[in-house]
N, CA, C, O and CB atoms as a CASP TS submission, in Angstrom:
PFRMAT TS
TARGET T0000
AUTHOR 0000-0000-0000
METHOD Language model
MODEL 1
PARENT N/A
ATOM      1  N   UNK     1     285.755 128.131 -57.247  1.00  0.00           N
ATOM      2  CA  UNK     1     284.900 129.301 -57.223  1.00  0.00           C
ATOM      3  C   UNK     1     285.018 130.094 -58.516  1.00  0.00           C
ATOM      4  O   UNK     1     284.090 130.489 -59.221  1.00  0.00           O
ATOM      5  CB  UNK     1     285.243 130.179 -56.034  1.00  0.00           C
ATOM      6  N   UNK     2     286.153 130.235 -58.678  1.00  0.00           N
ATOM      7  CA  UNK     2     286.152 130.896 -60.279  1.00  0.00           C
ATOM      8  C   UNK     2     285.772 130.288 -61.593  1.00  0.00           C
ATOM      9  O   UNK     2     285.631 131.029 -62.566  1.00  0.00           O
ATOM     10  CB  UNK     2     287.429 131.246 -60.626  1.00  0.00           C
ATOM     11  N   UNK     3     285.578 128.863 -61.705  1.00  0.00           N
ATOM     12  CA  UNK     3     285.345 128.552 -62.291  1.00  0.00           C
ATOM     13  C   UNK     3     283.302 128.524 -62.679  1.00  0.00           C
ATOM     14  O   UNK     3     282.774 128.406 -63.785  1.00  0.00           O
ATOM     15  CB  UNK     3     286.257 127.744 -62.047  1.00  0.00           C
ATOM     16  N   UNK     4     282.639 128.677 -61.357  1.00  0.00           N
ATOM     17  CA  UNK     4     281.396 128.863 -61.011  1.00  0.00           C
ATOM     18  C   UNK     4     281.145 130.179 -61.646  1.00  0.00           C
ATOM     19  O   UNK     4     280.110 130.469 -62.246  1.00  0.00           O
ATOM     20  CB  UNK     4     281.160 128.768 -59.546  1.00  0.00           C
ATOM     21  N   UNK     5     282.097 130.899 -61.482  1.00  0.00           N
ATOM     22  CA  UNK     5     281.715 133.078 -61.925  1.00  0.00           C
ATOM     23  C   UNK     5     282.019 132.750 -63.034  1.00  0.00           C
ATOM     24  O   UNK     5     280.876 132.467 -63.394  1.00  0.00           O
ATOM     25  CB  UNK     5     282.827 134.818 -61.264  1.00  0.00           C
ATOM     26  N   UNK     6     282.818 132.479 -64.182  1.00  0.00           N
ATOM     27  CA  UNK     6     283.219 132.416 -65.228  1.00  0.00           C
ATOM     28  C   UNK     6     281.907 131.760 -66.320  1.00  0.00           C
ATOM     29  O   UNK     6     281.587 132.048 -67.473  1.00  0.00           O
ATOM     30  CB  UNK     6     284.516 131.679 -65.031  1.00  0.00           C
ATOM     31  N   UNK     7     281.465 130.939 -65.497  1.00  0.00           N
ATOM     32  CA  UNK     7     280.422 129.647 -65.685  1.00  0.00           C
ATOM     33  C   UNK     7     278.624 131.004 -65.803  1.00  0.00           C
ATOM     34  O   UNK     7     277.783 131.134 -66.693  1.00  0.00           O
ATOM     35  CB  UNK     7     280.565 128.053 -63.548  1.00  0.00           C
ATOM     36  N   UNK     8     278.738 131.479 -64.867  1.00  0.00           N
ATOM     37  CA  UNK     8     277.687 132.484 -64.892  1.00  0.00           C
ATOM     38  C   UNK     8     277.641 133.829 -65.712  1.00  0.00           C
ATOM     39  O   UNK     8     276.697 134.421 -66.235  1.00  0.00           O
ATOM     40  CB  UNK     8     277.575 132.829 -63.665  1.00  0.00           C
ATOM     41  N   UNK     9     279.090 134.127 -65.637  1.00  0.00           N
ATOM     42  CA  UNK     9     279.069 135.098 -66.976  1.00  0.00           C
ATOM     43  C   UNK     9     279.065 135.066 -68.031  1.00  0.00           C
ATOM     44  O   UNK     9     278.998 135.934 -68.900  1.00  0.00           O
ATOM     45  CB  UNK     9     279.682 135.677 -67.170  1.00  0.00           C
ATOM     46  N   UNK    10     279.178 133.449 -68.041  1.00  0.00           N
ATOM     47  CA  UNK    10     279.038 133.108 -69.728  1.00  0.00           C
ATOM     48  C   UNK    10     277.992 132.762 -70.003  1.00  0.00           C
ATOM     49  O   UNK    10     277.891 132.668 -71.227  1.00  0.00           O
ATOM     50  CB  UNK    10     279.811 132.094 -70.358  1.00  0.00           C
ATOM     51  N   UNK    11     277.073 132.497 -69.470  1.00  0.00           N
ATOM     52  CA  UNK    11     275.553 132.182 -69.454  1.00  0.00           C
ATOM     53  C   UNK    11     274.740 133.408 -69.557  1.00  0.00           C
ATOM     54  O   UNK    11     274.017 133.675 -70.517  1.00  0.00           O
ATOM     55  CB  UNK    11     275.122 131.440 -68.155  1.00  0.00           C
ATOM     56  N   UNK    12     274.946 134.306 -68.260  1.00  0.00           N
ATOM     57  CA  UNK    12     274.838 135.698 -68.979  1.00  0.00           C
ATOM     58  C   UNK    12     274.824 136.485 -70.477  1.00  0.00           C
ATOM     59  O   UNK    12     274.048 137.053 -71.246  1.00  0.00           O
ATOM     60  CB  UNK    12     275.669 136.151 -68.540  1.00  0.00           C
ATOM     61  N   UNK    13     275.874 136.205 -70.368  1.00  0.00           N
ATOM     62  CA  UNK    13     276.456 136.857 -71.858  1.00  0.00           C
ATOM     63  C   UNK    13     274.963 136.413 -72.989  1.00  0.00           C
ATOM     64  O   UNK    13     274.073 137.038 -73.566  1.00  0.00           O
ATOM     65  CB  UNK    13     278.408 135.788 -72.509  1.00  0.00           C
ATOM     66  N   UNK    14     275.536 134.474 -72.786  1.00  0.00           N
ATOM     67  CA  UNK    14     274.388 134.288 -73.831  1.00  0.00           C
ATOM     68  C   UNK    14     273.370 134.838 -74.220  1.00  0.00           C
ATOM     69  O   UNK    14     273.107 135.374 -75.297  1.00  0.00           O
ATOM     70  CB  UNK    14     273.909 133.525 -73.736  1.00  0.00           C
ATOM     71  N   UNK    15     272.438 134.608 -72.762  1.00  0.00           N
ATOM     72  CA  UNK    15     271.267 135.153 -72.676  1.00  0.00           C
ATOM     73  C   UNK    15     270.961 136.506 -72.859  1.00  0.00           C
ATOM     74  O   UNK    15     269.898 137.064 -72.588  1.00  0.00           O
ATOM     75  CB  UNK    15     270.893 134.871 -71.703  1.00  0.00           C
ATOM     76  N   UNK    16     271.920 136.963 -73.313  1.00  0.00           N
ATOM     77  CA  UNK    16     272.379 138.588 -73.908  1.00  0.00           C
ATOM     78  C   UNK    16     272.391 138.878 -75.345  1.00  0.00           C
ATOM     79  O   UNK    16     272.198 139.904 -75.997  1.00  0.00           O
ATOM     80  CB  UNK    16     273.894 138.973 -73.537  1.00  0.00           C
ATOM     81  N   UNK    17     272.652 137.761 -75.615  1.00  0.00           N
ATOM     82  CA  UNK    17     272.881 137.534 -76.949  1.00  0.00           C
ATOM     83  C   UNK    17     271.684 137.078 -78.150  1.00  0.00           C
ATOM     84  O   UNK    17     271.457 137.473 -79.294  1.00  0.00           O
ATOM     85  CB  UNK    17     273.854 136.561 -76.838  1.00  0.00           C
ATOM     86  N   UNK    18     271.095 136.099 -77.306  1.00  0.00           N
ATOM     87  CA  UNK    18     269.872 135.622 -77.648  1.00  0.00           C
ATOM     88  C   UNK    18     269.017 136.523 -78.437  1.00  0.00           C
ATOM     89  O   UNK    18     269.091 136.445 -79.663  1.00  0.00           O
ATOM     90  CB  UNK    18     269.241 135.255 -76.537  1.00  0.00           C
ATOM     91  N   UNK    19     268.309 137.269 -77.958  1.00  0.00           N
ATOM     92  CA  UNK    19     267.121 138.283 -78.431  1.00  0.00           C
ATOM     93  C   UNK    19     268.210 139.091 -79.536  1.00  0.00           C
ATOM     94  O   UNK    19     267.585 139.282 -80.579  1.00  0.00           O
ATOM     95  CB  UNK    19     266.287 139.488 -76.899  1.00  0.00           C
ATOM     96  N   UNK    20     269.080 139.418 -79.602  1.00  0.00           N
ATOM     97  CA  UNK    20     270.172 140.106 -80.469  1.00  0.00           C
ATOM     98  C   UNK    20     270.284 139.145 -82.099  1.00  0.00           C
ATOM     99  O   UNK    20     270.047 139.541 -83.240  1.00  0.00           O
ATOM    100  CB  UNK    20     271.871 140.035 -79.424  1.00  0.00           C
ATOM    101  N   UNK    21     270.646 138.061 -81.707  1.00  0.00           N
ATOM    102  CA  UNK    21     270.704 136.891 -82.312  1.00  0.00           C
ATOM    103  C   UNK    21     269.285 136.786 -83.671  1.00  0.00           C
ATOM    104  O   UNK    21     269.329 136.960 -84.889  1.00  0.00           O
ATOM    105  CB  UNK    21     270.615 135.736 -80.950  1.00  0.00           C
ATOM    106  N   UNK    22     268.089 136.409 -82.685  1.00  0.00           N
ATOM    107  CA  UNK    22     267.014 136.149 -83.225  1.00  0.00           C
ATOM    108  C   UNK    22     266.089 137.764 -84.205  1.00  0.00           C
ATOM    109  O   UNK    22     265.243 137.855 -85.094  1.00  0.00           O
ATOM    110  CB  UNK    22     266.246 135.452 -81.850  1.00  0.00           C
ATOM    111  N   UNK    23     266.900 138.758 -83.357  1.00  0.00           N
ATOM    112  CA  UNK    23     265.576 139.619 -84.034  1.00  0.00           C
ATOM    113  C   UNK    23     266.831 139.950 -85.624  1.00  0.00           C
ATOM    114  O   UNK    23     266.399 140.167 -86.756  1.00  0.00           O
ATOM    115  CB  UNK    23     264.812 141.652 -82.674  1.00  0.00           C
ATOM    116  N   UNK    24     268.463 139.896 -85.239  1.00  0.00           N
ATOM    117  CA  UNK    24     268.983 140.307 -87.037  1.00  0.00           C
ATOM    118  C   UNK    24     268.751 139.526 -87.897  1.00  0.00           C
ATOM    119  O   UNK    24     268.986 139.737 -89.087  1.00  0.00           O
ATOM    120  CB  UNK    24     270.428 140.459 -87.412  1.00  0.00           C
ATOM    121  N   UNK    25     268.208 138.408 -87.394  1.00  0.00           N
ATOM    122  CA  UNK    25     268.173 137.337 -88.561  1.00  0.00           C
ATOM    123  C   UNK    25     266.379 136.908 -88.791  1.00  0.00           C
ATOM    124  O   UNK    25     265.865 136.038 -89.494  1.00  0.00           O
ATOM    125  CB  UNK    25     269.271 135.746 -87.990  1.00  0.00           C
ATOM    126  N   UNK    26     265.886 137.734 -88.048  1.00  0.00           N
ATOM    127  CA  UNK    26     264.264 137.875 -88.315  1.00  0.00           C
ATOM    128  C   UNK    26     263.664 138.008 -89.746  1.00  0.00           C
ATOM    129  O   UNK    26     264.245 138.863 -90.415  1.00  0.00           O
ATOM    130  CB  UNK    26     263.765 139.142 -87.618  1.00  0.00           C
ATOM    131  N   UNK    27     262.850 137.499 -90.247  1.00  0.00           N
ATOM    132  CA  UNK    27     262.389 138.256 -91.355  1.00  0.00           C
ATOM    133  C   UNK    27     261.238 139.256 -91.076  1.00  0.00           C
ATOM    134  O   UNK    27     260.787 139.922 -92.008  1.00  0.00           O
ATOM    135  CB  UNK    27     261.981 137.328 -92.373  1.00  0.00           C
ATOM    136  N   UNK    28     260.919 139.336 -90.252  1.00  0.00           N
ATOM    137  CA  UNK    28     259.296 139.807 -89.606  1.00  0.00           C
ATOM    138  C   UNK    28     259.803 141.465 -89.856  1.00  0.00           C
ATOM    139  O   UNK    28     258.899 142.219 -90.216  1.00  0.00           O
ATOM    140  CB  UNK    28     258.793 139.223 -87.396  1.00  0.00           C
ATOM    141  N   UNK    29     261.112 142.039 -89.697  1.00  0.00           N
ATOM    142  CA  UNK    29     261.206 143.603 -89.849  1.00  0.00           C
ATOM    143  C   UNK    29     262.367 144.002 -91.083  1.00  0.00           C
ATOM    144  O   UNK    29     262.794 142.893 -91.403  1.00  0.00           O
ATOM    145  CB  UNK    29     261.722 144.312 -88.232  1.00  0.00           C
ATOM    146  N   UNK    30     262.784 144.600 -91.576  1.00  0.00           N
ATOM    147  CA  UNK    30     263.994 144.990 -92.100  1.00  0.00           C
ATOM    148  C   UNK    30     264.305 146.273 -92.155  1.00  0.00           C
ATOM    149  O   UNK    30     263.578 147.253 -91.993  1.00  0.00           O
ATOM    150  CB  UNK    30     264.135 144.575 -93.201  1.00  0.00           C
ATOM    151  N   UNK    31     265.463 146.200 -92.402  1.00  0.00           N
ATOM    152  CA  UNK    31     265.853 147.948 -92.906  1.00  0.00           C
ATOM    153  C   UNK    31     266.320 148.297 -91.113  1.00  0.00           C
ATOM    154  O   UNK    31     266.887 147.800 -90.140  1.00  0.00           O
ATOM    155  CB  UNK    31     263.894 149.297 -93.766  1.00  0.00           C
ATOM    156  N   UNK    32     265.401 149.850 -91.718  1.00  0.00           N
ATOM    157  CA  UNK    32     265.666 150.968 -90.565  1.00  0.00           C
ATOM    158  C   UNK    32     264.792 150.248 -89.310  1.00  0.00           C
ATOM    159  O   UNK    32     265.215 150.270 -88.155  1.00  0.00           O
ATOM    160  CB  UNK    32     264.987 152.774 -91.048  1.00  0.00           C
ATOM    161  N   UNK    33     263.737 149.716 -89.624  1.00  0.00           N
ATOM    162  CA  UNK    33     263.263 148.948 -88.518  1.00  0.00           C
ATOM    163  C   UNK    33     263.534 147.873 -87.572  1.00  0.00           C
ATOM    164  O   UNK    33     263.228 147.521 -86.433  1.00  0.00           O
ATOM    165  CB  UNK    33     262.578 148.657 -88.820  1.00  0.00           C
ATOM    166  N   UNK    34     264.307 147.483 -88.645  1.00  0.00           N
ATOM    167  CA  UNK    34     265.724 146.285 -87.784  1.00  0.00           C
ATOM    168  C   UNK    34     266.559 147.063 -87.204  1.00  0.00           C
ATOM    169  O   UNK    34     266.829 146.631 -86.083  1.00  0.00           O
ATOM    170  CB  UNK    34     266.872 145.244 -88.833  1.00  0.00           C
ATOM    171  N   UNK    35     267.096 148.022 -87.460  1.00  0.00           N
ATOM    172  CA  UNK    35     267.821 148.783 -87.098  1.00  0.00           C
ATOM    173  C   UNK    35     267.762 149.138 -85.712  1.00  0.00           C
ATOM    174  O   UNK    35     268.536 148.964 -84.771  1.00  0.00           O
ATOM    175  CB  UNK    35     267.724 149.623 -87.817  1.00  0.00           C
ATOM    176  N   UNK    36     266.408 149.792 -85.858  1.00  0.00           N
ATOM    177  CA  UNK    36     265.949 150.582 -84.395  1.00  0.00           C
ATOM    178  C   UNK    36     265.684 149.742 -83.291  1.00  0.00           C
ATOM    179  O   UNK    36     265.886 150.017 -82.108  1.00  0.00           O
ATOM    180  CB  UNK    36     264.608 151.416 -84.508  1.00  0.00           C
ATOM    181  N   UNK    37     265.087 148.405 -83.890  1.00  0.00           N
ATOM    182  CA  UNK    37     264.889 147.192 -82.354  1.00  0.00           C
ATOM    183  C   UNK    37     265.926 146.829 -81.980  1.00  0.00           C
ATOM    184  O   UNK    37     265.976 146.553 -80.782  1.00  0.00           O
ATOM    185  CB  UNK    37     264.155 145.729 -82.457  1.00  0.00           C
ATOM    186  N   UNK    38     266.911 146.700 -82.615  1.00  0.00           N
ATOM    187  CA  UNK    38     268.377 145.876 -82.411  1.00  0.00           C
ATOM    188  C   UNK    38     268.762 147.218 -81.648  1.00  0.00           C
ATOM    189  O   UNK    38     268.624 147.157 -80.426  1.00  0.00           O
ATOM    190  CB  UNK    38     269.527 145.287 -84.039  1.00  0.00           C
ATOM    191  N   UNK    39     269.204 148.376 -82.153  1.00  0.00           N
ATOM    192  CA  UNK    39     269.568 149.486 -81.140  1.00  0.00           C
ATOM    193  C   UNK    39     269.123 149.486 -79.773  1.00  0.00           C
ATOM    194  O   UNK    39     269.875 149.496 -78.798  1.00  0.00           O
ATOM    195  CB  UNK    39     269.131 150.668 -81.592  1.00  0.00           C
ATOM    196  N   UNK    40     267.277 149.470 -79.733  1.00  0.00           N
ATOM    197  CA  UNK    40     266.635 149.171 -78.837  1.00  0.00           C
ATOM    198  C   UNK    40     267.227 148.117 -77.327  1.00  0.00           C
ATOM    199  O   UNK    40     267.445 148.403 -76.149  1.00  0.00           O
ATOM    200  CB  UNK    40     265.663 148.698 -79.643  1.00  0.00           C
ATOM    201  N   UNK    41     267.328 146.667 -78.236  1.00  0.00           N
ATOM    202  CA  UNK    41     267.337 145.767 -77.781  1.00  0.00           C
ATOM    203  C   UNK    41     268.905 145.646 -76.902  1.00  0.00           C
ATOM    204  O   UNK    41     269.175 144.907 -75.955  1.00  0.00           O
ATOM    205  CB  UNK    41     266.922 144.909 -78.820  1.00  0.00           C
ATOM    206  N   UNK    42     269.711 146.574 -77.544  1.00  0.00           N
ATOM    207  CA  UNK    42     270.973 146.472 -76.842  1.00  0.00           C
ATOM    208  C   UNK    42     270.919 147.390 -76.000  1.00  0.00           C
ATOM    209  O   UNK    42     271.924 147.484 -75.295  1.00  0.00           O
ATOM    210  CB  UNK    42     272.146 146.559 -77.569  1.00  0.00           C
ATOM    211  N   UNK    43     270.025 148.181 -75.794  1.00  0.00           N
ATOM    212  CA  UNK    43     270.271 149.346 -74.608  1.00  0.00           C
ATOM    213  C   UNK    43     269.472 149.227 -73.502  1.00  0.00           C
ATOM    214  O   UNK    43     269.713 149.613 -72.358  1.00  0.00           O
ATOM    215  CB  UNK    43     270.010 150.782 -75.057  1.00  0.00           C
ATOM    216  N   UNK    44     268.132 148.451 -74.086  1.00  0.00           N
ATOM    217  CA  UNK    44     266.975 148.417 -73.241  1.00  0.00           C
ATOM    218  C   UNK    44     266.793 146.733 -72.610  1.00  0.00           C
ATOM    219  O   UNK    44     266.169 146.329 -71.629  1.00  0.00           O
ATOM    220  CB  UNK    44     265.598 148.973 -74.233  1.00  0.00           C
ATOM    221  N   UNK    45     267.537 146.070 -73.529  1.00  0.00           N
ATOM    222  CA  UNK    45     267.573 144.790 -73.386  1.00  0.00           C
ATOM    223  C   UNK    45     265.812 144.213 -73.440  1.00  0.00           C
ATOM    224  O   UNK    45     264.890 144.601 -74.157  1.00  0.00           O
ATOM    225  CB  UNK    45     268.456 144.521 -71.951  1.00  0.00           C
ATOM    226  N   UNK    46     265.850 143.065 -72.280  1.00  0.00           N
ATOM    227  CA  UNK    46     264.754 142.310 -72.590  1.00  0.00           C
ATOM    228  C   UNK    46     263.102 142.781 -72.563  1.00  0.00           C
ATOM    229  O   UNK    46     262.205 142.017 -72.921  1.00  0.00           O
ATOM    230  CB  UNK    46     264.951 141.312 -71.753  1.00  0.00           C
ATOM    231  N   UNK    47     262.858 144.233 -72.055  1.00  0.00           N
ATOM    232  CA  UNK    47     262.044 144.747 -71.976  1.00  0.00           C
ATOM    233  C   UNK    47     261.648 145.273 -74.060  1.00  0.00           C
ATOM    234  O   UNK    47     260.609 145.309 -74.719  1.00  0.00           O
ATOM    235  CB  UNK    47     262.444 145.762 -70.673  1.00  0.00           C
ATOM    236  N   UNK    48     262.843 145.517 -74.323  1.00  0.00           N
ATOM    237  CA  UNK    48     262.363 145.620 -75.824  1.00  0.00           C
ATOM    238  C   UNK    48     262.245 144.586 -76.374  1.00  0.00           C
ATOM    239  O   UNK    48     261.407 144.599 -77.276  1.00  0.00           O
ATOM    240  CB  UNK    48     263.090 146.288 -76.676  1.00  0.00           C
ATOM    241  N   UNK    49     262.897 143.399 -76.153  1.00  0.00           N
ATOM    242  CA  UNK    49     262.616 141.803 -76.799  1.00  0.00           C
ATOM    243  C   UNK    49     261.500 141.716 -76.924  1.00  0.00           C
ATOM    244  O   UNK    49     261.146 141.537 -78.089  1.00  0.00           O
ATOM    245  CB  UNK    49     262.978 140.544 -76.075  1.00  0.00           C
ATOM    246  N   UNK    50     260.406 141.785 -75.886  1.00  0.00           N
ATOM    247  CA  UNK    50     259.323 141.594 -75.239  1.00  0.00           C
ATOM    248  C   UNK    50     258.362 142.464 -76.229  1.00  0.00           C
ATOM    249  O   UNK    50     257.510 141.869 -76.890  1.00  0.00           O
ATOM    250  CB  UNK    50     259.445 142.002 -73.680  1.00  0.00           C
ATOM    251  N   UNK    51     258.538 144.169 -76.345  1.00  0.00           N
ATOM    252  CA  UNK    51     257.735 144.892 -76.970  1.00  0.00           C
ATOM    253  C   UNK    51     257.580 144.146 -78.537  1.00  0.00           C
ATOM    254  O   UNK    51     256.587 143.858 -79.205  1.00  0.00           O
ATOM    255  CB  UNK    51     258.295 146.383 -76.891  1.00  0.00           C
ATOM    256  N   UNK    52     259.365 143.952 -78.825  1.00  0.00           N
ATOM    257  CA  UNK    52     259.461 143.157 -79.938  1.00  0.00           C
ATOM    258  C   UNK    52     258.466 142.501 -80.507  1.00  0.00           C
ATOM    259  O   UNK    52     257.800 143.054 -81.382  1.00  0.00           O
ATOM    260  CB  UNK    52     260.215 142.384 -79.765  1.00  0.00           C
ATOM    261  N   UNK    53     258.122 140.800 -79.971  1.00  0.00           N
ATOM    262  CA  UNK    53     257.471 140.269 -80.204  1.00  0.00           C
ATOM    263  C   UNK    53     256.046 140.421 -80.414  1.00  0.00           C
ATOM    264  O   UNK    53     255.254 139.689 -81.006  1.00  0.00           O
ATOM    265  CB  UNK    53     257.786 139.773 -79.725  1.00  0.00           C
ATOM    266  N   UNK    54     255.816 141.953 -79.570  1.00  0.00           N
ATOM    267  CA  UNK    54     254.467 142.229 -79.573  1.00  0.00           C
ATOM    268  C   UNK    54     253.896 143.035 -80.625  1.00  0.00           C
ATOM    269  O   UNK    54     252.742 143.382 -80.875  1.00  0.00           O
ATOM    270  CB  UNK    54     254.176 142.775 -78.464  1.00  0.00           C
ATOM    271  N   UNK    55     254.996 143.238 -81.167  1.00  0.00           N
ATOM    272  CA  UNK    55     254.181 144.674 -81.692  1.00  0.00           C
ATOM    273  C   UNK    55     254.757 144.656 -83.247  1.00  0.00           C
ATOM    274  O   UNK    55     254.008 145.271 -84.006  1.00  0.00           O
ATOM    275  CB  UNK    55     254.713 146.414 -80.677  1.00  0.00           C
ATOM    276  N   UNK    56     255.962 144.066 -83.904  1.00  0.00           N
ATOM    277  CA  UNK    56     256.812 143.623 -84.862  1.00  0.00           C
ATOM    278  C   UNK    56     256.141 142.688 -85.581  1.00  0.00           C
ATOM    279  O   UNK    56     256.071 141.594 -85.021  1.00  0.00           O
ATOM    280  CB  UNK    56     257.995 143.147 -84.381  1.00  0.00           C
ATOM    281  N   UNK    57     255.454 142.804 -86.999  1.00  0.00           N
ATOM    282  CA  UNK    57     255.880 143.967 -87.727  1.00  0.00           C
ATOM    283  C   UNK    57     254.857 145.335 -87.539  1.00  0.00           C
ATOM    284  O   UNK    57     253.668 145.371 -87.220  1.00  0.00           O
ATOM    285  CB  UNK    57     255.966 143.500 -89.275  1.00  0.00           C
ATOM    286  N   UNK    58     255.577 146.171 -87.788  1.00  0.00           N
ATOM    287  CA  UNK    58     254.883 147.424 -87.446  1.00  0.00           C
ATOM    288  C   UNK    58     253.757 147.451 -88.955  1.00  0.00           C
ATOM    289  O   UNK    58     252.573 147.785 -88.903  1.00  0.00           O
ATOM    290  CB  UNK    58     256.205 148.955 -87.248  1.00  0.00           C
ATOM    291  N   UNK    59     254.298 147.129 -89.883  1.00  0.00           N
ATOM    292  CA  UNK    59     253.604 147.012 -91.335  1.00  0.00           C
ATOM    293  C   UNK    59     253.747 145.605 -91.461  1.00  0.00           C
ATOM    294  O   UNK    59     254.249 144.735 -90.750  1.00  0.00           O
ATOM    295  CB  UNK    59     254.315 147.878 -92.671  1.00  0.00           C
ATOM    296  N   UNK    60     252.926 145.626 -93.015  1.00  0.00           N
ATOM    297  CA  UNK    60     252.875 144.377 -93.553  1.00  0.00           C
ATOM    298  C   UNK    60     254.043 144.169 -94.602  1.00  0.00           C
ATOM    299  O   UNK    60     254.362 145.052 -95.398  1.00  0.00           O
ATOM    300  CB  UNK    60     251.516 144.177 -94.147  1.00  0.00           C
ATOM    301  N   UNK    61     254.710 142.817 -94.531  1.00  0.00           N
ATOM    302  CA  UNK    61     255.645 142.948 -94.994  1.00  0.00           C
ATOM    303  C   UNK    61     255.249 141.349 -96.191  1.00  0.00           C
ATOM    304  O   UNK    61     255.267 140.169 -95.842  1.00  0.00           O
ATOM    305  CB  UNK    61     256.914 143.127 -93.770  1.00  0.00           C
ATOM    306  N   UNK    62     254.938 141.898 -97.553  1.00  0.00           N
ATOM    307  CA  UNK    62     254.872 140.810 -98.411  1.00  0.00           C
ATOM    308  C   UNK    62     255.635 139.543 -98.544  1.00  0.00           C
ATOM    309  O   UNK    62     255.196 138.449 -98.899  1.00  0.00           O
ATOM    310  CB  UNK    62     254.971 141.263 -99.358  1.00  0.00           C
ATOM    311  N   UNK    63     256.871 139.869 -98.198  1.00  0.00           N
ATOM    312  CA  UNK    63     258.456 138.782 -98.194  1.00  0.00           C
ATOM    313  C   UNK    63     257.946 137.487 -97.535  1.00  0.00           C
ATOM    314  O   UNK    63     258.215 136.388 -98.018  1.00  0.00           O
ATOM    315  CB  UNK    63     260.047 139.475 -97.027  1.00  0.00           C
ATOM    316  N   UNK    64     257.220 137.635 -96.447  1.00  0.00           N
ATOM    317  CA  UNK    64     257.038 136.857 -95.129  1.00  0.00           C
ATOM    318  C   UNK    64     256.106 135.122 -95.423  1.00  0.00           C
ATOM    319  O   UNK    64     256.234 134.080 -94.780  1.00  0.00           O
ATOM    320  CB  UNK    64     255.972 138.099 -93.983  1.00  0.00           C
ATOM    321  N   UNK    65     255.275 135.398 -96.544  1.00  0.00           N
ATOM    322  CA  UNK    65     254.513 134.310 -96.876  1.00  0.00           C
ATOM    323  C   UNK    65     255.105 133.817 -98.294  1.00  0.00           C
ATOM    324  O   UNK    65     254.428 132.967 -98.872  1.00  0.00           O
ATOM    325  CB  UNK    65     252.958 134.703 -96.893  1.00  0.00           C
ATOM    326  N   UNK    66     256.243 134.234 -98.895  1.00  0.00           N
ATOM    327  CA  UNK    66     257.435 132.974-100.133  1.00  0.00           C
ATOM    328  C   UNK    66     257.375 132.193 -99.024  1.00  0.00           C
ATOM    329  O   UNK    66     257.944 131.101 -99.006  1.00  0.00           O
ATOM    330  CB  UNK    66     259.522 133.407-100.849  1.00  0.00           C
TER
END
């Protein structure tokens, strides 16, 4: 049995990690704007992932098409 809970909290975790993972190493925002989704994303979790994808970049960011 403990090995089953251990097994789920670590899967958890991941999936915690994930959206955390993908948006610091994004190029789509930087700066203070990385800043604020990642803040976002750890408090609000997957509901900001979500806005994330939708709405990121807020501007146009030249970097994106090198």
């Amino acid at each position: 049995m403990f090995g089953i809970s251990l097994t789920v909290i670590l899967l958890c975790f991941i999936i915690w990690l994930v959206p955390i993972v993908k948006i610091a190493r994004s190029k789509r925002t930087q700066g203070g704007e990385k800043l604020a989704w990642l803040i976002l994303i750890i408090f609000i979790f997957w509901f900001a992932w979500i806005f994330y994808l939708l709405l990121a970049p807020l501007k146009q960011n030249p970097d994106i098409h090198r």
